[in-house]
N, C-alpha and C positions, 0 to 999 in steps of 0.2 A: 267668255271664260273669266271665273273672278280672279282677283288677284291672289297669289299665296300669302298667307298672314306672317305679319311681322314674327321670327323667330321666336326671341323670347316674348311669349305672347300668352296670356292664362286671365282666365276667369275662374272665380271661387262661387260655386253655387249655392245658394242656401243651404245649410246642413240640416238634414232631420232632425226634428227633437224626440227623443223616444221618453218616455216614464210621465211623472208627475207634468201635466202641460203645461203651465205657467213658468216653472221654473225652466223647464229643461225649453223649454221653445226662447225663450228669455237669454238663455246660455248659446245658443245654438243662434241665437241673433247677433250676440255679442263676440261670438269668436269669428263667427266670418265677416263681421265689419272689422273687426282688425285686423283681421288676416288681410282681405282685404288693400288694406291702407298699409301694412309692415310689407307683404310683398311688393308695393307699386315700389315701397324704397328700397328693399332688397335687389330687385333686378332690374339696376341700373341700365339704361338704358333698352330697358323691355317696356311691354304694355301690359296694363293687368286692367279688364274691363271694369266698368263703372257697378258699383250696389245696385246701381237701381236699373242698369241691363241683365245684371244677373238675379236679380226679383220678377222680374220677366219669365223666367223659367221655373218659379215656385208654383209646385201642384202641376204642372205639362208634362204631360209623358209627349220628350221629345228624344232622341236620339245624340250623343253627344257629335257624334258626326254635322246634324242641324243645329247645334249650338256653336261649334267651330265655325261653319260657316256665315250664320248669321252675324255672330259678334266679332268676323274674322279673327280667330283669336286659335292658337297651338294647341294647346293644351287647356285643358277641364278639372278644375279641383271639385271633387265630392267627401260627402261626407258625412258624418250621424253623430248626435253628443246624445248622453246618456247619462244624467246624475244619479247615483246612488249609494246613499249612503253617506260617510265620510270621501265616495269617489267620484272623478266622474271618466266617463270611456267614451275614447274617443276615437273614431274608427273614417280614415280617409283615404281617395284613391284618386289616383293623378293619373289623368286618362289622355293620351294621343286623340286626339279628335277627330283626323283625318282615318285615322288606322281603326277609330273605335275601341284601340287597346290600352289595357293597364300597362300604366308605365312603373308602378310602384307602390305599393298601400301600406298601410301603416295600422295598427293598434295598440293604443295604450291606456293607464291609466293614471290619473292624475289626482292624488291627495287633494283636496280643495283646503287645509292647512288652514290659512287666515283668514280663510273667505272665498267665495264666488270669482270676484274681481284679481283677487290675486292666483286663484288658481287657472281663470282666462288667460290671465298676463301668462306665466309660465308654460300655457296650451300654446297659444299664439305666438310667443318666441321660438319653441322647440318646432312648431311647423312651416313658421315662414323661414327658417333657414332651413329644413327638412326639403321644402318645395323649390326653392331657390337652385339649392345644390342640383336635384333633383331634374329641374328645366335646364339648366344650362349643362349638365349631364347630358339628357338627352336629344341637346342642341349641338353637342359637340361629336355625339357618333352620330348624328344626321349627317353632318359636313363631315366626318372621318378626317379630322386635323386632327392633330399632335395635341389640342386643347382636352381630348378624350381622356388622356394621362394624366392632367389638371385636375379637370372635371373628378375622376376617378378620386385623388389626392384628396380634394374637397369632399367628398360625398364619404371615407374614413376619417376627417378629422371632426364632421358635422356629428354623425356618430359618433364617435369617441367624445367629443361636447355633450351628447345628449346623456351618454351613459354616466358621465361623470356630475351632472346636475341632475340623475336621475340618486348616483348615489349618496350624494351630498344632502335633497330632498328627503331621502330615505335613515338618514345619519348615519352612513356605512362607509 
């Protein structure tokens, strides 16, 4: 019998690139290496598997249940970038691994503003606190502690951050 994987526990898997290839596979290389590396510091005291465990599963039709297990790891980030235009959309879902189920997904669109790199930066802050919240959310109605009311607290003022650097992005 394996062992149960460390609670806060998450791999970010290659994101699809969809549109123009070079750019959008380009984008989609560069968000999940920092996602990545901003979640390993986000959850403190969690595990967030290695880029190059989770490039192991680029192009595998595997099951996220066989990715939990193999990289004994909680939870599953996926996800698709998309540039277009002045935009780019970016669409991800935070999977229970053992359950096989969505725990939460997301879609948005992100001004690319000053550039590529700055519009990454702005993708990959708004989702590694999106995810953060999001895992230790769903770690605290696993244990059903008093932390789920926290959790809960956190995952409104993470939102209420997002909407407000969505409006301030927007000049509203």
């Amino acid at each position: 019998i394996a062992a149960a994987p460390p609670s806060l526990s998450v791999v970010v898997l290659p994101f699809h690139a969809i549109g123009a290839a070079d750019e959008a596979e380009a984008l989609a290389e560069g968000i999940g290496e920092s996602l990545t590396t901003d979640l390993s510091r986000a959850l403190s005291g969690g595990v967030v598997a290695s880029r190059s465990s989770a490039n192991a599963y680029r192009g595998r039709a595997v099951t996220t249940r066989q990715i939990g297990e193999e990289l004994a790891v909680r939870y599953v980030l996926e996800g698709s970038v998309a540039p277009e235009g002045e935009l780019i959309r970016v669409n991800v879902q935070l999977i229970d691994a053992a359950a096989d189920a969505h725990l939460w997904a997301e879609r948005f669109d992100q001004p690319r503003g000053a550039g590529a790199l700055a519009a990454q930066d702005a993708i990959v802050a708004r989702l590694a606190r999106l995810v953060a919240v999001h895992v230790v959310l769903a770690e605290a109605h696993r244990t059903g502690t008093e932390a789920a009311d926290d959790a809960e607290r956190m995952v409104m003022r993470a939102r209420g951050i997002a909407l407000s650097s969505r409006m301030s992005a927007e000049g509203v």
